[in-house]
KEMIKE-862568 format. One line per field, with one value per residue (C-alpha): z, x, y; residue number from 1. Coordinates in nm, 2 decimals, always signed. Each point is the difference from the previous one (the first is absolute). Layout:
N
zz = (Z/...)
xx = (X/...)
yy = (Y/...)
pos = (NUM/...)
***
This chain:
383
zz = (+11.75/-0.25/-0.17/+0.38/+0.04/-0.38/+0.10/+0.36/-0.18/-0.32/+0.29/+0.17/-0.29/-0.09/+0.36/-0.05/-0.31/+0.11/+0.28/-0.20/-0.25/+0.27/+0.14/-0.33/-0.07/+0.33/-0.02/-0.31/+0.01/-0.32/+0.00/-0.18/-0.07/+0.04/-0.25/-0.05/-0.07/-0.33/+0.08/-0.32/+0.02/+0.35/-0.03/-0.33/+0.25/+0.29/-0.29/-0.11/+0.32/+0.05/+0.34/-0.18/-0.34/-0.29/+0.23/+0.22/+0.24/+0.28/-0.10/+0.16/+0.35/+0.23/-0.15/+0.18/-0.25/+0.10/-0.18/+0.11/-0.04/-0.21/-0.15/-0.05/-0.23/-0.32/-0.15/+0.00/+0.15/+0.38/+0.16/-0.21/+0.10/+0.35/+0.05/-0.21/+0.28/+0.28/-0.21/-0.10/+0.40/+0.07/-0.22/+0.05/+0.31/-0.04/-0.18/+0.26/-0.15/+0.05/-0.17/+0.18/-0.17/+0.13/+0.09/-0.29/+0.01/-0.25/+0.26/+0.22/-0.20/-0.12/+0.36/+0.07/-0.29/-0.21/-0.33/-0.22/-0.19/-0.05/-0.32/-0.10/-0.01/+0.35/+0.05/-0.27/+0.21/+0.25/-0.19/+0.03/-0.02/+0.29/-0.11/-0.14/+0.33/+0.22/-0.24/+0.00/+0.40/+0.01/-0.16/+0.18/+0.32/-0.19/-0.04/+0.37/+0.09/-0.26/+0.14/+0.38/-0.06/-0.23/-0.03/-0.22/-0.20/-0.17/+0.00/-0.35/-0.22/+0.04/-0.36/-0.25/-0.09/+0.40/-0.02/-0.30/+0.18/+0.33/-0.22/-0.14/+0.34/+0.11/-0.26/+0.07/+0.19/+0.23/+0.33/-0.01/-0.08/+0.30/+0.22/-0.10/+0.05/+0.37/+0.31/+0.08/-0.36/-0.17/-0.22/+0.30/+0.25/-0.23/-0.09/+0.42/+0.10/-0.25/+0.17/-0.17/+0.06/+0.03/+0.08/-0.18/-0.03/+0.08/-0.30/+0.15/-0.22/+0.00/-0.27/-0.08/+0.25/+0.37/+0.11/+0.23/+0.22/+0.00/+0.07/+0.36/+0.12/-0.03/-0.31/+0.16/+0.16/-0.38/-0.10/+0.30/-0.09/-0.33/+0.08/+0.27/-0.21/-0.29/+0.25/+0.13/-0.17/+0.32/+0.06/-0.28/+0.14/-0.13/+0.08/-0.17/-0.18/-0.23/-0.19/+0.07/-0.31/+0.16/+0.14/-0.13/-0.21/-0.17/+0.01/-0.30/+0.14/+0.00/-0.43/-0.11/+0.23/-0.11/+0.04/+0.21/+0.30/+0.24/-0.12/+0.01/+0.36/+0.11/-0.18/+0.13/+0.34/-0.09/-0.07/+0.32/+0.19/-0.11/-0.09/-0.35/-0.30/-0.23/-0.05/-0.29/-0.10/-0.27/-0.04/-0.24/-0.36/-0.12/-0.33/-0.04/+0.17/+0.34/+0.05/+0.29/+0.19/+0.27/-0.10/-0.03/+0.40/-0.14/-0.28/-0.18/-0.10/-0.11/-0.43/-0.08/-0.06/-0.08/-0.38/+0.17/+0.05/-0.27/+0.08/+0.10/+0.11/+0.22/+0.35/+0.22/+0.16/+0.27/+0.14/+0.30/-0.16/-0.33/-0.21/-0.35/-0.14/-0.23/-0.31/-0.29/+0.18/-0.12/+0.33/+0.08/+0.28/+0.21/+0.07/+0.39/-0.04/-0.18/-0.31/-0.15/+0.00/-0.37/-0.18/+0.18/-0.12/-0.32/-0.04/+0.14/-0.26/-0.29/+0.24/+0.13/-0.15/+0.01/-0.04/+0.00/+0.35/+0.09/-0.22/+0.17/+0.34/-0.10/-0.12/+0.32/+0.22/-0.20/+0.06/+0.34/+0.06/-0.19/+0.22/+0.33/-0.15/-0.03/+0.33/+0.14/-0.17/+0.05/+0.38/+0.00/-0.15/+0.24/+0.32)
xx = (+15.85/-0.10/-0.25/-0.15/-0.09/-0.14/-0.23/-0.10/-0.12/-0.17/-0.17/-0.10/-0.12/-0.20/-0.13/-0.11/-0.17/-0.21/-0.08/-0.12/-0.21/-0.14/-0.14/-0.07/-0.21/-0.14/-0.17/-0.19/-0.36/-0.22/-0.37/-0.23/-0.35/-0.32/+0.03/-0.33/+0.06/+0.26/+0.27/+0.19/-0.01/+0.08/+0.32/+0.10/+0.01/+0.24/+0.25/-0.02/+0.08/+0.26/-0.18/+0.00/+0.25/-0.11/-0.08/-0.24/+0.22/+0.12/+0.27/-0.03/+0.22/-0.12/-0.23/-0.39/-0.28/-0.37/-0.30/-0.30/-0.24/-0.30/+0.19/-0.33/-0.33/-0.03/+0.24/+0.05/+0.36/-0.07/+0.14/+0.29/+0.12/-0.08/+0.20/+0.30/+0.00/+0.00/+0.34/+0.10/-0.01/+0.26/+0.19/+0.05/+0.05/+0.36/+0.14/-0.12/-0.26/-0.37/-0.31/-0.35/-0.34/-0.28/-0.35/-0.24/-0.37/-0.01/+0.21/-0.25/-0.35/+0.17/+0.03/-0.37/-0.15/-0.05/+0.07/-0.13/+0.33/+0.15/+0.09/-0.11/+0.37/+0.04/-0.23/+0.18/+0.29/-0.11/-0.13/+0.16/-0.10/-0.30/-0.14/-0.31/-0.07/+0.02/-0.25/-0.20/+0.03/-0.06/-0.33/-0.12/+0.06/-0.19/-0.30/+0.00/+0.07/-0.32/-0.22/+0.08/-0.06/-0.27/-0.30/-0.12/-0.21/+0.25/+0.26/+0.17/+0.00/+0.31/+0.07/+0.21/-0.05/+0.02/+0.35/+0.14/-0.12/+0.15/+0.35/-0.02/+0.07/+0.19/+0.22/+0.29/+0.26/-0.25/+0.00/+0.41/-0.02/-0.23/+0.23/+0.30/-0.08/-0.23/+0.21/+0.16/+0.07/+0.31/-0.02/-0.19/+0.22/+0.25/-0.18/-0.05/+0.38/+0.03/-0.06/-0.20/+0.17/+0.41/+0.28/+0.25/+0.30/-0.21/-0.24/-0.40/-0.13/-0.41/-0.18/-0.25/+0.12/+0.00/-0.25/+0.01/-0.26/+0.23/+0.34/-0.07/+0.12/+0.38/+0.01/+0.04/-0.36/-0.16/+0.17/-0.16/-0.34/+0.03/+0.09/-0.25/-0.31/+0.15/+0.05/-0.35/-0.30/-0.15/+0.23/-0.12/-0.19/-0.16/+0.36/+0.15/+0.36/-0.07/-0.28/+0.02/-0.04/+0.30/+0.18/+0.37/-0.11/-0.31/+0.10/+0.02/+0.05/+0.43/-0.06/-0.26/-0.05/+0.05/+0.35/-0.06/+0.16/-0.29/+0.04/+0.37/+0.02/-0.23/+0.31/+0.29/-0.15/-0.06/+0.34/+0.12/-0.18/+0.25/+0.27/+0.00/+0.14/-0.33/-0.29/+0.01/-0.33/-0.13/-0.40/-0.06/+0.10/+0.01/+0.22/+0.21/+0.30/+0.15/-0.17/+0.13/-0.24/-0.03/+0.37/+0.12/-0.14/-0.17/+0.09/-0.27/+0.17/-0.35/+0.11/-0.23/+0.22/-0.27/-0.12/-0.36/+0.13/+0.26/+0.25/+0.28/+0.35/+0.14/+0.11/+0.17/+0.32/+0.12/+0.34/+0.03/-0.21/+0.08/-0.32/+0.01/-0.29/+0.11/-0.21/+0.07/+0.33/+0.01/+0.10/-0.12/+0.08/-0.34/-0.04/+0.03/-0.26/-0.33/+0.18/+0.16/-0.25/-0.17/+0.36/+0.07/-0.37/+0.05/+0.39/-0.23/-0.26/+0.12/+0.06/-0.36/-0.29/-0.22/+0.17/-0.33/-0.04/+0.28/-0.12/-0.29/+0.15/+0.23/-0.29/-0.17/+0.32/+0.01/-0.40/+0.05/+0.32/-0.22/-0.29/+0.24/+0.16/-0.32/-0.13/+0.32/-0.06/-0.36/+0.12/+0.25/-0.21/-0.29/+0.27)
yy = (+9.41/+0.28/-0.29/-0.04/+0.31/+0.06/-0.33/+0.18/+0.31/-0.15/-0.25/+0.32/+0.20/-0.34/-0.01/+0.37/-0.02/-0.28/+0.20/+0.27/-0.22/-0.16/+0.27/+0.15/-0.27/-0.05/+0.33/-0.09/-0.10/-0.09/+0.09/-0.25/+0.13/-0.22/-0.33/-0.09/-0.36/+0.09/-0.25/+0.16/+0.36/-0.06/-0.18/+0.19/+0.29/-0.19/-0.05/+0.31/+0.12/-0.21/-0.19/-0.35/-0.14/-0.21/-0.26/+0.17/-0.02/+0.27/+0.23/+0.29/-0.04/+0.17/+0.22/+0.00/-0.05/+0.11/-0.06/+0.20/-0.25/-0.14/-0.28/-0.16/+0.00/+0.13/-0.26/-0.35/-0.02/+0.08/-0.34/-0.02/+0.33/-0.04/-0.35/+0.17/+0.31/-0.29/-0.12/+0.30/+0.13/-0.28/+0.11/+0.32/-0.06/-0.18/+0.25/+0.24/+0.18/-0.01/-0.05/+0.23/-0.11/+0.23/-0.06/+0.12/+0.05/-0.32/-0.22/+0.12/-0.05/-0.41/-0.03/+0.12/-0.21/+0.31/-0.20/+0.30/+0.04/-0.35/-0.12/-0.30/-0.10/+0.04/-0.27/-0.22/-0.05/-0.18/-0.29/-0.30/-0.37/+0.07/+0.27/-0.15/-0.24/+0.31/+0.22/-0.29/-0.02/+0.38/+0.00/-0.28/+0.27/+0.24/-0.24/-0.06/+0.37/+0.12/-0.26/+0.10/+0.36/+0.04/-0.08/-0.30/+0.22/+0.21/-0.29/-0.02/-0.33/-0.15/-0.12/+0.01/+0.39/+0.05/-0.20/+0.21/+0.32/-0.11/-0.13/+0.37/+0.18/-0.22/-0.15/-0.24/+0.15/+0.16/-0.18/+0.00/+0.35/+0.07/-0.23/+0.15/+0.37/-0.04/+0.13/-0.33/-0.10/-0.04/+0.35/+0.18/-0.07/+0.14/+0.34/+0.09/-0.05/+0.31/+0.34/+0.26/+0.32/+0.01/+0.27/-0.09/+0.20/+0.33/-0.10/-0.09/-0.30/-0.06/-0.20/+0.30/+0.32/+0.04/+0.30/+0.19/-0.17/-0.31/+0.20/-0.02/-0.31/-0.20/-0.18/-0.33/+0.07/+0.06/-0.29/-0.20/+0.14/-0.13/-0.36/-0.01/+0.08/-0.22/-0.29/+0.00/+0.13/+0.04/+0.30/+0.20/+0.27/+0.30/+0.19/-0.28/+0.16/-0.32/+0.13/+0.35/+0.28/+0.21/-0.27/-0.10/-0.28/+0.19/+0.40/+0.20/+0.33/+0.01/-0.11/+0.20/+0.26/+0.34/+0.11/+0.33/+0.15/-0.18/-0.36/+0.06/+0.13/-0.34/-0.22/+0.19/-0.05/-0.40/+0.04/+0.17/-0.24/-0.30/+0.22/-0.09/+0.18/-0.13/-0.26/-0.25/-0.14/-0.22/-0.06/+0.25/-0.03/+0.35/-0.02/-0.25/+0.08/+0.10/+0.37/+0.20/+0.21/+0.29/+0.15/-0.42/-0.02/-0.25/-0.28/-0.19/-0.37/-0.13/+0.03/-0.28/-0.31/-0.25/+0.02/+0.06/+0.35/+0.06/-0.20/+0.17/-0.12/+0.30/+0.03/+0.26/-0.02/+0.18/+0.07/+0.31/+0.26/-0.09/-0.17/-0.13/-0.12/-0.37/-0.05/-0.21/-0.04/+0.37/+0.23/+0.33/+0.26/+0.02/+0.37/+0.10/+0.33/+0.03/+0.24/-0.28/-0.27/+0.12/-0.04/-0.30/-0.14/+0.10/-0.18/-0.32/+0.04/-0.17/-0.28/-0.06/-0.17/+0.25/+0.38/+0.13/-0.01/+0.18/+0.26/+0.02/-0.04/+0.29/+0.26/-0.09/+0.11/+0.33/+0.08/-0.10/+0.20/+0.34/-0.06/-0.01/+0.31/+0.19/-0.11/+0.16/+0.34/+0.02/-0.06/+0.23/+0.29/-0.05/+0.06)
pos = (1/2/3/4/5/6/7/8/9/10/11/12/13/14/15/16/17/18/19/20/21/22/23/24/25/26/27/28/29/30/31/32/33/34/35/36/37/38/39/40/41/42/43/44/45/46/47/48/49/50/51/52/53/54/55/56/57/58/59/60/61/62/63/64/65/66/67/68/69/70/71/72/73/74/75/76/77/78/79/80/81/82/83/84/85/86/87/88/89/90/91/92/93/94/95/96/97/98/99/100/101/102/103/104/105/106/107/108/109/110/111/112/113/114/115/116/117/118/119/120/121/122/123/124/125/126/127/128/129/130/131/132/133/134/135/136/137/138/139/140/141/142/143/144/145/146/147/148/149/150/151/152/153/154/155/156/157/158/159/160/161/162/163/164/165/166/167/168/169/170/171/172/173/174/175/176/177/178/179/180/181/182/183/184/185/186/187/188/189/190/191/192/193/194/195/196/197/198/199/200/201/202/203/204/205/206/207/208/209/210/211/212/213/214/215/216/217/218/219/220/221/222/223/224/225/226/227/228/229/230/231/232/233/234/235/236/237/238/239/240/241/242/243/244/245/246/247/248/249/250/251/252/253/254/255/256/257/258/259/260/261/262/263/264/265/266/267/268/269/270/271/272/273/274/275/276/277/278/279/280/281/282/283/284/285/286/287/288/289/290/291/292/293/294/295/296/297/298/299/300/301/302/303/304/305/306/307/308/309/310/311/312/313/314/315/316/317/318/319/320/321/322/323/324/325/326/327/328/329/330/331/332/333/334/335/336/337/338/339/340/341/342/343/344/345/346/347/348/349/350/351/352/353/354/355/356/357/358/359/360/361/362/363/364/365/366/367/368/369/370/371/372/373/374/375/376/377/378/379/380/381/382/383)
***
């Protein structure tokens, strides 16, 4: 009898601790930054975070992982980390967490045939065994297409050193690339299930910042917007939020606007509007690491993962109101009000490619902060 009852309570206690991991663990979301096509740094950073093991393989239970988006360009890994997230989704999902891939503006200029920023490697991918018939089929198109809509006079020779040129800028890999990433392709279709802005847990996620002009409509109705204009190119107008400067997947104003009492009134009410605690945005590598702005109202996550920008393998985790920044598999306290951010960039430093730029970043804060301080005396002298 007495055994029984030892059993019923240790099964209790069991059953309670469970409980309380789980919804430990439940509450905890990891922030990836934008990739840039660096299939390393990027999955260094999962294990380091503990999101996948050794074998790249969820491990993280119910824990949400977001990545802010601009997985591609700039390097030559883009389809490999894109059909891993489509795996990496499903599992997640049976072990009841949740994988959130955002919208960037270079999802958005692939899908738009702005090619400006793919690497070479991104083309490289696609080939397989056809590649060669389908270039060869494609510039046949282009002979057709030149002849139809120019005129004979200035019609190049088509030749050999016309060929090369053609096989130039448009390499192998090209067509499949162009297939794969148009609306109805396999990697576009892909990028517009994903939303551009989500609440999640009282945090606001955007790609590059939402602004005020934007914060005026349900989430659900940006996220529309996006996916529309994406979806048909006729729908890109000159309000387009695709393309626009200020809009959510182009803004620069929430990471490197100055960090005075105006700029921070227009986030808090952003904030208000979606009842959210704080933005995280990526788009803007500023130095190397996870840099919390506007009294940590706002947390950059763009630390420049792919080598093209330093390379770094960080990301931020977040658990209630607690946010640690993971670098190196190194863990640091991210601080919740603008007077700790220069210790906490300088325990980063030694960590970061380039400790230069948070010098820099960190002389800028103090002549900004003296120039804010002077305003406010010359103001208060002339009432």
């Amino acid at each position: 009898m007495a055994m029984h009852k030892a059993n019923v309570v240790l099964g209790l206690l069991l059953t309670l601790l469970a409980a309380v991991a789980m919804a430990d663990e439940s509450a905890r979301i990891v922030v990836v930054g934008d990739i840039h096509g660096d299939w390393d740094n990027f999955i260094q950073t999962l294990k380091d975070a503990g999101v996948v093991d050794e074998k790249e393989r969820w491990q993280a239970g119910a824990t949400q992982l977001v990545q802010i988006g601009d997985i591609a360009d700039r390097g030559p890994d883009t389809r490999r980390i894109i059909e891993y997230f489509v795996k990496l989704e499903k599992q997640a999902k049976r072990k009841r967490g949740a994988v959130h891939v955002l919208i960037g503006n270079h999802e958005a200029m692939n899908i738009q045939g702005d090619l400006r920023y793919v690497h070479p490697g991104e083309y490289e991918a696609f080939v397989d065994r056809n590649s060669k018939k389908r270039q060869d089929a494609y510039y046949e198109q282009y002979i057709v297409y030149t002849k139809q809509t120019t005129p004979e006079a200035e019609w190049p020779t088509f030749d050999a050193a016309n060929r090369d040129s053609f096989n130039k800028e448009y390499p192998l890999g090209y067509v499949e690339h162009r297939r794969a990433w148009a609306p109805t392709g396999k990697i576009g279709k892909w990028v517009l299930k994903n939303p551009t802005v989500l609440l999640l847990e009282g945090n606001l996620f955007v790609h590059a910042g939402l602004a005020p002009a934007y914060a005026k409509e349900p989430l659900s109705t940006l996220n529309t917007r996006v996916r529309t204009e994406l979806a048909d190119p006729n729908a890109l107008t000159a309000e387009s939020i695709v393309n626009a400067p200020d809009g959510p997947l182009w803004s620069r104003s929430a990471a490197t606007g100055a960090e005075n009492a105006t700029n921070e009134l227009e986030i808090d009410g952003v904030l208000a509007t979606y009842d959210a605690k704080r933005m995280i945005i990526g788009h803007t590598p500023r130095v190397g690491t996870v840099l919390p702005r506007f009294n940590s109202k706002v947390i950059n996550v763009d630390v420049g993962m792919s080598k093209h920008y330093g390379g770094a393998v960080a990301a931020l985790e977040i658990v209630g109101d607690q946010l640690t920044l993971i670098q190196n598999g190194q863990r640091f306290a991210v601080p919740t009000d603008n007077d700790g951010v220069e210790g906490y960039l300088r325990a980063v430093s030694p960590l970061v490619a380039e400790p230069r730029r948070i010098e820099r970043y960190i002389e800028q804060r103090r002549a900004a902060a003296e120039e804010i301080g002077q305003t406010a005396e010359a103001d208060a002298a002339a009432n």
